[in-house]
Structures are given as structure tokens and as C-alpha cells.
ZADO-1210 file (C-alpha; in nm, 4 decimals, padded with zeros to 6 digits):
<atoms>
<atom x="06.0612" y="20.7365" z="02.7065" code="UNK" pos="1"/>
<atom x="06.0074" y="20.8863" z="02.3619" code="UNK" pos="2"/>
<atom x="06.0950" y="21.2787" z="02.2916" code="UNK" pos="3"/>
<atom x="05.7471" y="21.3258" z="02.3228" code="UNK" pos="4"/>
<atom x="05.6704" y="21.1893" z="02.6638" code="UNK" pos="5"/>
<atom x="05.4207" y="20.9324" z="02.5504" code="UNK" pos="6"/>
<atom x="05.4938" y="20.5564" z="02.4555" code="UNK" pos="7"/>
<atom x="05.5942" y="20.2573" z="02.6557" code="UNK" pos="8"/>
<atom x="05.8103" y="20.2211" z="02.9773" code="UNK" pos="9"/>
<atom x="06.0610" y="19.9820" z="03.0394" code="UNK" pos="10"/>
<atom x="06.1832" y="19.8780" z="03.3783" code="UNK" pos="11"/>
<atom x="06.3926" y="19.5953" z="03.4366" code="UNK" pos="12"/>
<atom x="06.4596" y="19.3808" z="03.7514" code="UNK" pos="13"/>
<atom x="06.7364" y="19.2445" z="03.8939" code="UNK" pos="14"/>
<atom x="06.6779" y="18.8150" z="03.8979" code="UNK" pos="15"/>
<atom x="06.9327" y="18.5752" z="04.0644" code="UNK" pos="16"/>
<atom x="06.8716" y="18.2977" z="03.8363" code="UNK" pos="17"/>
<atom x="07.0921" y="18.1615" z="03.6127" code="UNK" pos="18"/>
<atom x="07.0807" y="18.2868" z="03.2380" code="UNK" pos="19"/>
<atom x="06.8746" y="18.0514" z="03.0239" code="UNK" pos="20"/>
<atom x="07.0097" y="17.9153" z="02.7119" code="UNK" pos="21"/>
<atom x="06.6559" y="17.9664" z="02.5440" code="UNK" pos="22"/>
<atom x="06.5118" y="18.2862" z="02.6963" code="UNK" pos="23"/>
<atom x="06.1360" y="18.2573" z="02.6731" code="UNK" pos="24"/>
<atom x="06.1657" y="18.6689" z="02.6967" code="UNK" pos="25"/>
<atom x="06.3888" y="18.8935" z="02.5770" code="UNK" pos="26"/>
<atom x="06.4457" y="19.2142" z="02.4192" code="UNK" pos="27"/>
<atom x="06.4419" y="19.3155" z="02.0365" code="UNK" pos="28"/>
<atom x="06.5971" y="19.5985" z="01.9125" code="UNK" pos="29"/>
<atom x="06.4816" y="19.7639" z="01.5918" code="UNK" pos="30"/>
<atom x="06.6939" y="19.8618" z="01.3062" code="UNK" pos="31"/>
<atom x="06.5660" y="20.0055" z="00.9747" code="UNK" pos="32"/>
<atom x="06.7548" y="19.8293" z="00.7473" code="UNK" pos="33"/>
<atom x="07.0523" y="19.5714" z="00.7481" code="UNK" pos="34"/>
<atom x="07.3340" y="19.8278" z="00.7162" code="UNK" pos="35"/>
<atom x="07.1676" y="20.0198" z="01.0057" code="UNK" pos="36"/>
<atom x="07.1658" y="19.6532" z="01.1983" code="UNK" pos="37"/>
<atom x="07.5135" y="19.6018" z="01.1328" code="UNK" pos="38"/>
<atom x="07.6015" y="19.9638" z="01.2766" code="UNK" pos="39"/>
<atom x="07.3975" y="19.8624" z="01.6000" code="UNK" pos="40"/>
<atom x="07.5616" y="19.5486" z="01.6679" code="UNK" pos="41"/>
<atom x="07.9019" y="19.7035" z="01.6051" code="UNK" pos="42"/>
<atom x="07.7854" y="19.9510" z="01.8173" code="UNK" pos="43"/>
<atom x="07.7362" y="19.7141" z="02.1135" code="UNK" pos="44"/>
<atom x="07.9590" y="19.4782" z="02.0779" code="UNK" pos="45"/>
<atom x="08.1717" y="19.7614" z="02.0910" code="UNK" pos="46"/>
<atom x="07.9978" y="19.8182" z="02.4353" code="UNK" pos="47"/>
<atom x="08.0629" y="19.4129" z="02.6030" code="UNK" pos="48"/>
<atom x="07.7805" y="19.2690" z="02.4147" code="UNK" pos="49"/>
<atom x="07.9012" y="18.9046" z="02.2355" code="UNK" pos="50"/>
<atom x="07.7420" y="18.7441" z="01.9696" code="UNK" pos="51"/>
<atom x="07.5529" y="18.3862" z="02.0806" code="UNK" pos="52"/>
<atom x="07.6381" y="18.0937" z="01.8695" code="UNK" pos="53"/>
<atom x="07.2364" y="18.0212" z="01.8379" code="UNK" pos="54"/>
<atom x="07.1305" y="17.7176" z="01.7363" code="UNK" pos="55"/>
<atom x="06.7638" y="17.8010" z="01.6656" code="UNK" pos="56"/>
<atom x="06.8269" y="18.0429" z="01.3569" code="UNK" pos="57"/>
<atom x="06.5952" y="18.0335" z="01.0651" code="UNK" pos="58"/>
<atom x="06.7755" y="17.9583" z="00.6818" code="UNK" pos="59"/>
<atom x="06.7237" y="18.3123" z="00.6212" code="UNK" pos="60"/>
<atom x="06.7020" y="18.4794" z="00.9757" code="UNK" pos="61"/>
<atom x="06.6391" y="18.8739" z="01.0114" code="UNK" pos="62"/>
<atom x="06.7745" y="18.9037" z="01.3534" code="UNK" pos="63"/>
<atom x="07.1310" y="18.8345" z="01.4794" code="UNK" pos="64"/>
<atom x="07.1402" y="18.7102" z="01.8895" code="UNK" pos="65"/>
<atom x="07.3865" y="18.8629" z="02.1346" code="UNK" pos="66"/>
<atom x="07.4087" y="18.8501" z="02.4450" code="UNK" pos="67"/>
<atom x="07.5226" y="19.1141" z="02.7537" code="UNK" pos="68"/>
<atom x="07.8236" y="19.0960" z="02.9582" code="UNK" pos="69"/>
<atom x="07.6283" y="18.9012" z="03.2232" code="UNK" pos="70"/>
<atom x="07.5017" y="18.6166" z="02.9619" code="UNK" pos="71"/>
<atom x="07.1316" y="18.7808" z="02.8808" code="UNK" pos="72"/>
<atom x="07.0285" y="18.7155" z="02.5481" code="UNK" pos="73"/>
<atom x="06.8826" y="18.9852" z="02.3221" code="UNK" pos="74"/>
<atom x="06.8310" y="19.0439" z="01.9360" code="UNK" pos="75"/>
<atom x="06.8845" y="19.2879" z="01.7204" code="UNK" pos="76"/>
<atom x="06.6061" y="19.2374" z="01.4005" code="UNK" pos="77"/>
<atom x="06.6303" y="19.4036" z="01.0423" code="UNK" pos="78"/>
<atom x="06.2960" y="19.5179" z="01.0015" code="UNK" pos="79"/>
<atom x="06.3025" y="19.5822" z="00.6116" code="UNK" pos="80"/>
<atom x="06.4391" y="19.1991" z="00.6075" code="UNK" pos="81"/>
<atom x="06.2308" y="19.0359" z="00.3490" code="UNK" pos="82"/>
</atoms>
């Protein structure tokens, strides 16, 4: 929850299915710019994340895919990506 005690909730369940190579949801991270995206995905890589070899990225994409140590896929998006 935000500092300020107002904004969305997140709760997430625990599924026995198998990962799906094309998630129809997932999570996005925000990250200001592209140095601050780089940080993040240091950051959890650092943590177990992996990067995904995706096969669905745009030319020019703004987002970079990893995935959690159990296989979940999730981005990580430049938002000043123009």
C-alpha cells in the first residue's frame, strides 16, 4: 500500500498450474526512465529473477521480460520510452 494508505491492493494466489509461455496476465513494474529500468532489473536479477528469451518483442520494445525463480513472467517497462 502507498505511504499514504490509499491506492490499490495486491494479493496474489497460490495456482498449481503450470507456468504459461504467453501469460495472458502479468505484472508490470514501472521505472521512470531507462537508466532507472536497468537499476531495477539488476536489482532483481540480483534477487533470482532471469531474463525470458521472448519472442513477442516489438522492434523498439520499452519493456524487458523476466521471469521469477518459479518460471512467472513479469515486465519491467520504461515509461519515458518514446
Amino acid at each position: 500500500m502507498p505511504p499514504t494508505g490509499t491506492g490499490p491492493n495486491l494479493a496474489l494466489g497460490l495456482s498449481e498450474t503450470p507456468v504459461q509461455t504467453h501469460p495472458r496476465v502479468h505484472l508490470d513494474l514501472y521505472a521512470e526512465n531507462a537508466a532507472a529500468q536497468a537499476a531495477e532489473v539488476e536489482r532483481l536479477v540480483s534477487l533470482g529473477a532471469t531474463h525470458v528469451d521472448w519472442d513477442l518483442y516489438p522492434e523498439d520494445p520499452d519493456f524487458i521480460v523476466l521471469a521469477d525463480p518459479e518460471g512467472n513472467r513479469f515486465c519491467v517497462i520504461d515509461t519515458a520510452h518514446t
